[in-house]
Structure formats: structure tokens, C-alpha cells
N, CA, C and O atoms as a GROMACS GRO file, in nm:
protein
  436
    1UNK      N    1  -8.916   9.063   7.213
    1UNK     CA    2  -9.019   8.963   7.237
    1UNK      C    3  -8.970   8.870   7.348
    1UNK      O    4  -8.851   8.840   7.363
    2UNK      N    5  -9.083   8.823   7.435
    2UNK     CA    6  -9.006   8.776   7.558
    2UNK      C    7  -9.059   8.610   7.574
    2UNK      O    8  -9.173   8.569   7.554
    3UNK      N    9  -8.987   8.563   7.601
    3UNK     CA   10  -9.055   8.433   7.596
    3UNK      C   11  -9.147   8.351   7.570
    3UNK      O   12  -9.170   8.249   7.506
    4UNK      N   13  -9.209   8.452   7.661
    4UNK     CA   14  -9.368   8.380   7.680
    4UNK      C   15  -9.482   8.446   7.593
    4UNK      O   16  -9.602   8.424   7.607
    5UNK      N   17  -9.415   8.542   7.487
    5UNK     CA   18  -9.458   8.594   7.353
    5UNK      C   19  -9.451   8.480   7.284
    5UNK      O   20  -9.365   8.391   7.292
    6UNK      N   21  -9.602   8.489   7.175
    6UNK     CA   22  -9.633   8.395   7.084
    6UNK      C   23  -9.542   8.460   6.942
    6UNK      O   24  -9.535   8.580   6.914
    7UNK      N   25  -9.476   8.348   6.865
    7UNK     CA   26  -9.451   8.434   6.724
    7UNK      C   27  -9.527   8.427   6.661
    7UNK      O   28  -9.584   8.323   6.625
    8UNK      N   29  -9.566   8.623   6.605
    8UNK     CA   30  -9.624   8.586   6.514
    8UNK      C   31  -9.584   8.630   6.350
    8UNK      O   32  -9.463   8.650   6.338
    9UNK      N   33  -9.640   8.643   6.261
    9UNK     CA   34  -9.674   8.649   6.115
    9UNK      C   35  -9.752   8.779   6.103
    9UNK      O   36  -9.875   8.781   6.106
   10UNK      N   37  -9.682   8.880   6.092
   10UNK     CA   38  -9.760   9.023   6.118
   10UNK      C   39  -9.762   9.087   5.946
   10UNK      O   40  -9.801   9.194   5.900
   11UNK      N   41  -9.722   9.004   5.902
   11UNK     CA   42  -9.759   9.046   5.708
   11UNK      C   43  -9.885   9.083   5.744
   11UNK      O   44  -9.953   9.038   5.836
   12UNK      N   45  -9.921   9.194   5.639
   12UNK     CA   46 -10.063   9.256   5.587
   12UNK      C   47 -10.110   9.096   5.510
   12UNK      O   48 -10.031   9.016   5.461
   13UNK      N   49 -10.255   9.083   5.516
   13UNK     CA   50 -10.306   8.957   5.452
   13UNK      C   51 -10.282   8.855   5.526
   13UNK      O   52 -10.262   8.762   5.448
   14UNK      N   53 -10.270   8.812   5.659
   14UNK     CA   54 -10.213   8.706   5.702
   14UNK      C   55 -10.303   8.659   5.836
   14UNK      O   56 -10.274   8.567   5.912
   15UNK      N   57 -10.392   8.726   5.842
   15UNK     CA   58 -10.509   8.690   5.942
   15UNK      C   59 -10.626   8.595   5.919
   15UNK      O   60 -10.701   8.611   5.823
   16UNK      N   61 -10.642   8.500   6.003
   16UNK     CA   62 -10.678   8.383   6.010
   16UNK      C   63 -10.577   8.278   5.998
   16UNK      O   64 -10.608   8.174   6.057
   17UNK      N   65 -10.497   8.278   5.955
   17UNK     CA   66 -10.366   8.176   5.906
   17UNK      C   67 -10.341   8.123   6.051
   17UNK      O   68 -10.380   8.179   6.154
   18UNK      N   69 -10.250   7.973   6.041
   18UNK     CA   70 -10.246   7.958   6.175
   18UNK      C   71 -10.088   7.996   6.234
   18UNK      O   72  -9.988   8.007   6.162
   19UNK      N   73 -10.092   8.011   6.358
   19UNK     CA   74  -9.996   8.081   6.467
   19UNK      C   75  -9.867   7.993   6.445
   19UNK      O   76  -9.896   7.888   6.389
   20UNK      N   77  -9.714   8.009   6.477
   20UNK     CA   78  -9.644   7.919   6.480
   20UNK      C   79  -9.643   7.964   6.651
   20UNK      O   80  -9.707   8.061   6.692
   21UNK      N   81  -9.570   7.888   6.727
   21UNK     CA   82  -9.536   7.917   6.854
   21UNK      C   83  -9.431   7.842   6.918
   21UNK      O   84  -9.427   7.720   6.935
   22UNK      N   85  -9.350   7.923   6.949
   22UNK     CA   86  -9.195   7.864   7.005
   22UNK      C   87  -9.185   7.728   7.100
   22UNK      O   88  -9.289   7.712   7.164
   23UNK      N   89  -9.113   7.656   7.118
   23UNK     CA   90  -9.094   7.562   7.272
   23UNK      C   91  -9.140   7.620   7.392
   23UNK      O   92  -9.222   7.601   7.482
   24UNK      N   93  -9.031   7.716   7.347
   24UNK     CA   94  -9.031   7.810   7.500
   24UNK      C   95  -9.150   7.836   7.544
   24UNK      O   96  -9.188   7.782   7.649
   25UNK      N   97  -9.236   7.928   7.468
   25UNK     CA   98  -9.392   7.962   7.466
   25UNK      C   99  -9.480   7.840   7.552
   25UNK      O  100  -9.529   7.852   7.665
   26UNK      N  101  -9.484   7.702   7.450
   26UNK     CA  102  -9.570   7.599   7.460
   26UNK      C  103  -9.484   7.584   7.607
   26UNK      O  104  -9.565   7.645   7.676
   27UNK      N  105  -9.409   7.557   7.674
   27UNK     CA  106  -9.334   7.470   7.775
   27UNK      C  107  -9.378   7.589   7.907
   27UNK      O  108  -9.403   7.558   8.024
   28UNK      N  109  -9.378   7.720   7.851
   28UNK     CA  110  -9.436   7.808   7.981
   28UNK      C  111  -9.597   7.814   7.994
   28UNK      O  112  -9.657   7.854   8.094
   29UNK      N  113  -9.640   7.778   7.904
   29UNK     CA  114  -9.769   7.806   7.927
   29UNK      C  115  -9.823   7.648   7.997
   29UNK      O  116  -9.934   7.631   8.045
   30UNK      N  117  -9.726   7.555   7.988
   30UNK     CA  118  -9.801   7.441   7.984
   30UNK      C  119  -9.759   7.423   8.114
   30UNK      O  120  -9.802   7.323   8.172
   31UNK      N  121  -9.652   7.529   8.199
   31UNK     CA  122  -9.588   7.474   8.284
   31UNK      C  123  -9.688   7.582   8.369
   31UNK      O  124  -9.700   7.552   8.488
   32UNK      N  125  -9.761   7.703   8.324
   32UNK     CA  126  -9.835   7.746   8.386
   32UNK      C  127  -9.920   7.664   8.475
   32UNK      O  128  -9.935   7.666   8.597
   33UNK      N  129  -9.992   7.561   8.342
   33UNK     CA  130 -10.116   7.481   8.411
   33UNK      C  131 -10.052   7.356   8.470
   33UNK      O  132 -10.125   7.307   8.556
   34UNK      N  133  -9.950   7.297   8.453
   34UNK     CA  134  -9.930   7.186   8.551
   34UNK      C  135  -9.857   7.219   8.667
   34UNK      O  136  -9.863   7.133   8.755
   35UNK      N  137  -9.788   7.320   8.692
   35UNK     CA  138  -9.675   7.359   8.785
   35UNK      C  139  -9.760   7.457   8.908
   35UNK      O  140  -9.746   7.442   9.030
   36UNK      N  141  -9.877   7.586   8.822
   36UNK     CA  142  -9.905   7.684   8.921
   36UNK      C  143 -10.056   7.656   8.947
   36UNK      O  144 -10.124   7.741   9.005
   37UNK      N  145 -10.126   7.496   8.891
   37UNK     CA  146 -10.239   7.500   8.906
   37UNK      C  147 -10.344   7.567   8.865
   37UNK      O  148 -10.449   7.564   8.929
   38UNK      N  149 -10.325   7.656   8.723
   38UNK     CA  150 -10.429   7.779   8.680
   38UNK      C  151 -10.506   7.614   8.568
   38UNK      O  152 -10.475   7.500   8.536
   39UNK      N  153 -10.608   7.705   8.551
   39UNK     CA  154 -10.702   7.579   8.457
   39UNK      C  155 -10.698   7.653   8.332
   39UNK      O  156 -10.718   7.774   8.316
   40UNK      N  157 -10.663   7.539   8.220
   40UNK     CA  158 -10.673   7.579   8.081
   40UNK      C  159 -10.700   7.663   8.034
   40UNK      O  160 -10.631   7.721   7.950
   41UNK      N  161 -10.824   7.701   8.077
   41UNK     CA  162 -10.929   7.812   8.008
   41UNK      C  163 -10.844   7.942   8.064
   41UNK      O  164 -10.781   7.995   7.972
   42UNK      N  165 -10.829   7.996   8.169
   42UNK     CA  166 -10.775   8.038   8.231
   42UNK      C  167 -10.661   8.084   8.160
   42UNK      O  168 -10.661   8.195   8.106
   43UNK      N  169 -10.545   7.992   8.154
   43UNK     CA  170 -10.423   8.019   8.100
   43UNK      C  171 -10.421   8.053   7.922
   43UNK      O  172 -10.334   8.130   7.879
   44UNK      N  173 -10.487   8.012   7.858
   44UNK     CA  174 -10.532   8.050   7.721
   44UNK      C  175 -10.602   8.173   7.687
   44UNK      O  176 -10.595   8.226   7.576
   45UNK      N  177 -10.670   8.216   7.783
   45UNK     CA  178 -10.735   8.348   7.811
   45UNK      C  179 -10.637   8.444   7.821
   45UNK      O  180 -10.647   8.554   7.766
   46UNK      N  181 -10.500   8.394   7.919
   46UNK     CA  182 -10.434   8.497   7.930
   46UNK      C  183 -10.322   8.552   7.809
   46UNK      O  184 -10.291   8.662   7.764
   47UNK      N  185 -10.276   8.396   7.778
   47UNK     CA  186 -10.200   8.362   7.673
   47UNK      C  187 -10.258   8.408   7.522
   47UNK      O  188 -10.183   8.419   7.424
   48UNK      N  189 -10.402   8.434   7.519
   48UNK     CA  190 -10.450   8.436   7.356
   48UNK      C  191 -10.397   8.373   7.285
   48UNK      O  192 -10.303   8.400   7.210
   49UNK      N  193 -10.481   8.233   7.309
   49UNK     CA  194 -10.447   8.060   7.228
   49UNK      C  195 -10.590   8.025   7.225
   49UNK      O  196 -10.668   8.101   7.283
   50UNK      N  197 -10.627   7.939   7.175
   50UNK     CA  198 -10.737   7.818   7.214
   50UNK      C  199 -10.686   7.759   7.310
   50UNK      O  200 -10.566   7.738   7.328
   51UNK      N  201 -10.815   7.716   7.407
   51UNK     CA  202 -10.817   7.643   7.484
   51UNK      C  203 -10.753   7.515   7.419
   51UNK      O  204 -10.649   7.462   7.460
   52UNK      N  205 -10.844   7.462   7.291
   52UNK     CA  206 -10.811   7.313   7.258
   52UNK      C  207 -10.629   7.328   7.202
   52UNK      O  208 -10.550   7.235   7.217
   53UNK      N  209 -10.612   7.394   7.172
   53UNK     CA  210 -10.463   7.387   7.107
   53UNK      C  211 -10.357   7.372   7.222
   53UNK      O  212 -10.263   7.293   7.215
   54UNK      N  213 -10.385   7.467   7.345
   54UNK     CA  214 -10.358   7.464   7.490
   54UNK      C  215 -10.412   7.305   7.542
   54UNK      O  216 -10.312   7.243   7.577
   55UNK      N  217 -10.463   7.270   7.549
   55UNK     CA  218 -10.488   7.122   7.604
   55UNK      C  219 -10.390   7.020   7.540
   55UNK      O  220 -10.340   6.929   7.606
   56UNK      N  221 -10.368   7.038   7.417
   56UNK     CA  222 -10.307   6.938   7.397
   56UNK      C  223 -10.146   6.938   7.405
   56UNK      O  224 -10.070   6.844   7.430
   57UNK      N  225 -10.123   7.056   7.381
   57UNK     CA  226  -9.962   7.101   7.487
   57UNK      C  227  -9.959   7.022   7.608
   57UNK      O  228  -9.869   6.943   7.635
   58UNK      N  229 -10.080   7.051   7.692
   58UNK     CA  230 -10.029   7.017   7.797
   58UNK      C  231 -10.051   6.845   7.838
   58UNK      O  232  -9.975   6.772   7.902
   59UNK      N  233 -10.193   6.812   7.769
   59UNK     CA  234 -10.168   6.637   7.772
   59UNK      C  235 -10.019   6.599   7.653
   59UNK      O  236 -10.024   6.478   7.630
   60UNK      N  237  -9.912   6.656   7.585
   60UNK     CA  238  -9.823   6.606   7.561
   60UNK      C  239  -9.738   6.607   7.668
   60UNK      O  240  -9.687   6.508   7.720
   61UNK      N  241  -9.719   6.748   7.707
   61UNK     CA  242  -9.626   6.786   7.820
   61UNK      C  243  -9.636   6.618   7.959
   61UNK      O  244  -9.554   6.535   8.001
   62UNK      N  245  -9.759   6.642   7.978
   62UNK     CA  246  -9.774   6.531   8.080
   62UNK      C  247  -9.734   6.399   8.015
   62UNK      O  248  -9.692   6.334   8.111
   63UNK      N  249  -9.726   6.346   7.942
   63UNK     CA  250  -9.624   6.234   7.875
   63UNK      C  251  -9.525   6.215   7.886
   63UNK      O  252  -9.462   6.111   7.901
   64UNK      N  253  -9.492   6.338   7.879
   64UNK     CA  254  -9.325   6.370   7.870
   64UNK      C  255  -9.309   6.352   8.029
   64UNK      O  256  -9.236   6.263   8.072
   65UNK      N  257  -9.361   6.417   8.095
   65UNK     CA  258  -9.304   6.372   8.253
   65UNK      C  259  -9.337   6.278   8.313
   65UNK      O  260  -9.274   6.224   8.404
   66UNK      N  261  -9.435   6.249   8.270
   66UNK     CA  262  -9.457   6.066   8.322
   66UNK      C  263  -9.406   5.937   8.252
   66UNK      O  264  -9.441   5.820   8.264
   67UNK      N  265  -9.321   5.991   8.181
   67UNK     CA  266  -9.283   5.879   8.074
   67UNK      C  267  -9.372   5.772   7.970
   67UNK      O  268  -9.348   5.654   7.941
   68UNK      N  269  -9.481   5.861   7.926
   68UNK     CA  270  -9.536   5.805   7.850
   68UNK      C  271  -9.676   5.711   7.948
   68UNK      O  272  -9.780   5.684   7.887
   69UNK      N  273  -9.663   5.675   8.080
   69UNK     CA  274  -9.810   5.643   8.089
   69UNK      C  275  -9.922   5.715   8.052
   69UNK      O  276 -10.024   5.648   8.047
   70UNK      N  277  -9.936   5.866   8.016
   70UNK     CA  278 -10.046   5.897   7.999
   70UNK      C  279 -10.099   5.947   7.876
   70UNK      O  280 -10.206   6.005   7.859
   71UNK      N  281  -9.976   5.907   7.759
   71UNK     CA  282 -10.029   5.958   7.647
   71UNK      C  283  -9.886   5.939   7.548
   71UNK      O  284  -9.788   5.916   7.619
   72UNK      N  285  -9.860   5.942   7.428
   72UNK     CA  286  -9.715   5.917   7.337
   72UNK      C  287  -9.637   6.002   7.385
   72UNK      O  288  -9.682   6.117   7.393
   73UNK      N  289  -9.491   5.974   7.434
   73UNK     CA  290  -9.377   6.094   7.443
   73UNK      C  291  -9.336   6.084   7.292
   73UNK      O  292  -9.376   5.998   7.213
   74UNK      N  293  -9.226   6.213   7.258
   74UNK     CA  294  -9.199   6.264   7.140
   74UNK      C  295  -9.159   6.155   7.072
   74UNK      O  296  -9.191   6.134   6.954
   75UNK      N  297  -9.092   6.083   7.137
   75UNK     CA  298  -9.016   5.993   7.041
   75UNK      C  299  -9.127   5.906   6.991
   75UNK      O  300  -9.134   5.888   6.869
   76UNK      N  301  -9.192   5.865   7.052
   76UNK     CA  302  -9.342   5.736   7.008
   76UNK      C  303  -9.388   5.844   6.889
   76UNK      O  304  -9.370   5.818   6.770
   77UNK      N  305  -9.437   5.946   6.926
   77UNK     CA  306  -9.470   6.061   6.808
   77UNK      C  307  -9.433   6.048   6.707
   77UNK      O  308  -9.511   6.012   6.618
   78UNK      N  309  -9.327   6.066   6.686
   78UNK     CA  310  -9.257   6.052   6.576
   78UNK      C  311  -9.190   5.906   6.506
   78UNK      O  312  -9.131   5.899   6.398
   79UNK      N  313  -9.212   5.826   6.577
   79UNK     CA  314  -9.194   5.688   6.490
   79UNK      C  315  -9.338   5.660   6.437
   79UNK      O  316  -9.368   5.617   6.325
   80UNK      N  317  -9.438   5.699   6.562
   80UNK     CA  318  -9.601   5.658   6.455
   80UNK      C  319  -9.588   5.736   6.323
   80UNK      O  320  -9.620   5.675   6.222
   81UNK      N  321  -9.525   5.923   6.304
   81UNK     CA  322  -9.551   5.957   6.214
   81UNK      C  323  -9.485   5.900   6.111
   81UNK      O  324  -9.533   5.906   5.998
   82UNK      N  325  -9.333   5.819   6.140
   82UNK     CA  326  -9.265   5.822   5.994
   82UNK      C  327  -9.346   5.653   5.953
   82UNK      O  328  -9.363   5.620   5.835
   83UNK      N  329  -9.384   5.570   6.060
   83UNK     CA  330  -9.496   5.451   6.027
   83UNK      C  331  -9.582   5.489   5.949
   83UNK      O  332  -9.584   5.420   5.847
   84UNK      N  333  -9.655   5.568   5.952
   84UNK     CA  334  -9.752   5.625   5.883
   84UNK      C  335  -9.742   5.659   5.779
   84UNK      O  336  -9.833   5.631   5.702
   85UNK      N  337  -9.622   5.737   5.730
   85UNK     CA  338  -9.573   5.768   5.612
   85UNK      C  339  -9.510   5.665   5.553
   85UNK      O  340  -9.512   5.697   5.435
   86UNK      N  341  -9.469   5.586   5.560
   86UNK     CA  342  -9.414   5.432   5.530
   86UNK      C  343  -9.541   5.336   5.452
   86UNK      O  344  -9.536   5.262   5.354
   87UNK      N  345  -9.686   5.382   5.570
   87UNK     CA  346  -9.763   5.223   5.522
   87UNK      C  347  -9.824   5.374   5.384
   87UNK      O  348  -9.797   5.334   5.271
   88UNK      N  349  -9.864   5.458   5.382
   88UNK     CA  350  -9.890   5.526   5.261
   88UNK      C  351  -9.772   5.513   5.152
   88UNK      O  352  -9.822   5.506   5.039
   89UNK      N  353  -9.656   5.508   5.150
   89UNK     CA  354  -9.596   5.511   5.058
   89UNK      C  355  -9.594   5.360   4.985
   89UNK      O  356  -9.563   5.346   4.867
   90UNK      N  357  -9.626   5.266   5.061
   90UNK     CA  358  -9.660   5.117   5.080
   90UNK      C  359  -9.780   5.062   4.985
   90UNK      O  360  -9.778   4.970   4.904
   91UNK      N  361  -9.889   5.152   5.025
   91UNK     CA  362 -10.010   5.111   5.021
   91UNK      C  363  -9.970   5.182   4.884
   91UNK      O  364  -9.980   5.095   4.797
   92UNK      N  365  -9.937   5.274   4.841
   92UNK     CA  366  -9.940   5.371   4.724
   92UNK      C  367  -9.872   5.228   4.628
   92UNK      O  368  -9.944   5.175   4.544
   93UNK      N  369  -9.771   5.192   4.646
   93UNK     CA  370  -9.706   5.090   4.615
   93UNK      C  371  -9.772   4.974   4.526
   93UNK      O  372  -9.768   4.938   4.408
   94UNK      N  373  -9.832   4.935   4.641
   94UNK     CA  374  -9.933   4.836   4.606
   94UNK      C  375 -10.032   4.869   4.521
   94UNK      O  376 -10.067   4.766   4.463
   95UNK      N  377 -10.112   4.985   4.475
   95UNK     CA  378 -10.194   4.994   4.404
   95UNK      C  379 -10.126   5.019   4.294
   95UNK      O  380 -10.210   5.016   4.204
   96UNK      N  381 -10.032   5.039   4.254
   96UNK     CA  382  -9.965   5.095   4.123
   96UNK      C  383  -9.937   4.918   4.081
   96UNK      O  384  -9.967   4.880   3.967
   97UNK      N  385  -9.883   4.829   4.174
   97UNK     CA  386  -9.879   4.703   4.113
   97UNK      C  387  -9.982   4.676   4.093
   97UNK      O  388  -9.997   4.669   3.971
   98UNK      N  389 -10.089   4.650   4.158
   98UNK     CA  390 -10.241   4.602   4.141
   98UNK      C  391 -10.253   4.650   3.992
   98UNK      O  392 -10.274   4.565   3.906
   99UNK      N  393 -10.238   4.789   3.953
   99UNK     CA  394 -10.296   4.842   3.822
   99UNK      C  395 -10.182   4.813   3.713
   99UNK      O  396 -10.212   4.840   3.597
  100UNK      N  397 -10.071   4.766   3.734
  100UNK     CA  398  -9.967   4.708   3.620
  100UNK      C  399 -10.016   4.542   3.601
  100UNK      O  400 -10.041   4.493   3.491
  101UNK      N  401 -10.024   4.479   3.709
  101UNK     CA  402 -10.067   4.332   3.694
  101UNK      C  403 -10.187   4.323   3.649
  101UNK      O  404 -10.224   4.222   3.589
  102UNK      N  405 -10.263   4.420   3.671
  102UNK     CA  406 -10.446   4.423   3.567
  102UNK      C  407 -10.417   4.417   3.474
  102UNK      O  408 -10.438   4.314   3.409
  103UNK      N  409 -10.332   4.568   3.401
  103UNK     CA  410 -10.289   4.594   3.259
  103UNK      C  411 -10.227   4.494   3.199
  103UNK      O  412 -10.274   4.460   3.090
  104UNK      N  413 -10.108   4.421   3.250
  104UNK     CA  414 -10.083   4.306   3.159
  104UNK      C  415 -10.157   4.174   3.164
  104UNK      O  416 -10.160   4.088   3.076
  105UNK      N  417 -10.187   4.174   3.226
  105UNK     CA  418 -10.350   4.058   3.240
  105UNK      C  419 -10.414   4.047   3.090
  105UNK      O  420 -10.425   3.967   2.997
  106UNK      N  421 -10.458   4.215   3.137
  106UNK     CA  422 -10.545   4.232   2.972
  106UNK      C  423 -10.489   4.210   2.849
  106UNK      O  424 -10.543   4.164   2.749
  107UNK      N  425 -10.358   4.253   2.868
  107UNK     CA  426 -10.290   4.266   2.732
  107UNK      C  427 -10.251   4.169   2.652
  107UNK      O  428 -10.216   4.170   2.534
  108UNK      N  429 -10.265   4.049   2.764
  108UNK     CA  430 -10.195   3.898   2.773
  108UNK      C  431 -10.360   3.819   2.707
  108UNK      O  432 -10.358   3.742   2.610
  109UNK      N  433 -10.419   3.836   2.740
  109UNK     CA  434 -10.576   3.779   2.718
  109UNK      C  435 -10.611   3.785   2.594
  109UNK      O  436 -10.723   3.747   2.560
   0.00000   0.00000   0.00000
């Protein structure tokens, strides 16, 4: 398998499921459309991807080389995600007190 091969999941039963796909893969295809000028559609056609899954490779990719004016580089990525997982574990938090301070409310009454 050569680089710019997608991996796939060739189990019997495993169609429709979604694709995993290497760095390597995402970084050539993305370097297709910003480096050789081919248009999305184009390069996904050749690649057998979605267009939309292909777009957003490459508006990350362009982050990454502009340093973030045009969209989150990895690292912003990944602090929104573990933020995110923080205010849910938070918010989860808070409702479990909300429903202990009800309960003894009542119990107290």
C-alpha cells in the first residue's frame, strides 16, 4: 500500500462504516489541492473521498501554514476539545449537586 492509499477495513460486513485514513494520505491529498492547484472535487474524485471530508483537510491544512489566521491549528483543536470535555464533566457536576441539594431540601422540610 503506497502512501497515497486510503486504509481500509476490508472485513466482510464492513461497508458503509466510516474510512480511517493515514497523515500521510490526508497531507498528500491536501497538498494536491494547495501545492498543484487541482480543485477539491477534482482531487476527491481521484482520491475516492468526499469532497466535504476533503475540504476540511484542507481548510485545516491551511491553518497549519498560516499559523492559524484562517482557521484553529492542531493545538487550538485540541485544547477547545479537552475545554469541552471539562465544561460537560462540569456541567454534569452541577446537576448532580442541583439534585442532592433538592433532595435534602425535601427531606429537611
Amino acid at each position: 500500500m503506497s502512501k497515497m492509499e486510503p486504509k481500509r477495513d476490508d472485513r466482510p460486513g464492513r461497508q458503509g462504516k466510516r474510512r480511517k485514513f493515514t497523515d500521510e494520505f490526508k497531507a498528500g491529498a491536501t497538498r494536491l489541492v494547495l501545492d498543484e492547484n487541482k480543485t477539491i472535487a477534482q482531487v476527491a474524485r481521484d482520491l475516492d473521498v468526499t469532497a466535504s471530508v476533503l475540504r476540511s483537510w484542507v481548510v485545516r491544512a491551511r491553518a497549519e501554514r498560516d499559523g492559524g489566521k484562517t482557521g484553529l491549528v492542531a493545538e487550538e483543536r485540541a485544547e477547545l476539545a479537552a475545554l469541552r470535555k471539562e465544561l460537560r464533566v462540569v456541567k454534569m457536576e452541577r446537576d448532580i449537586l442541583g439534585k442532592a441539594v433538592a433532595f435534602f431540601a425535601k427531606e429537611n422540610a
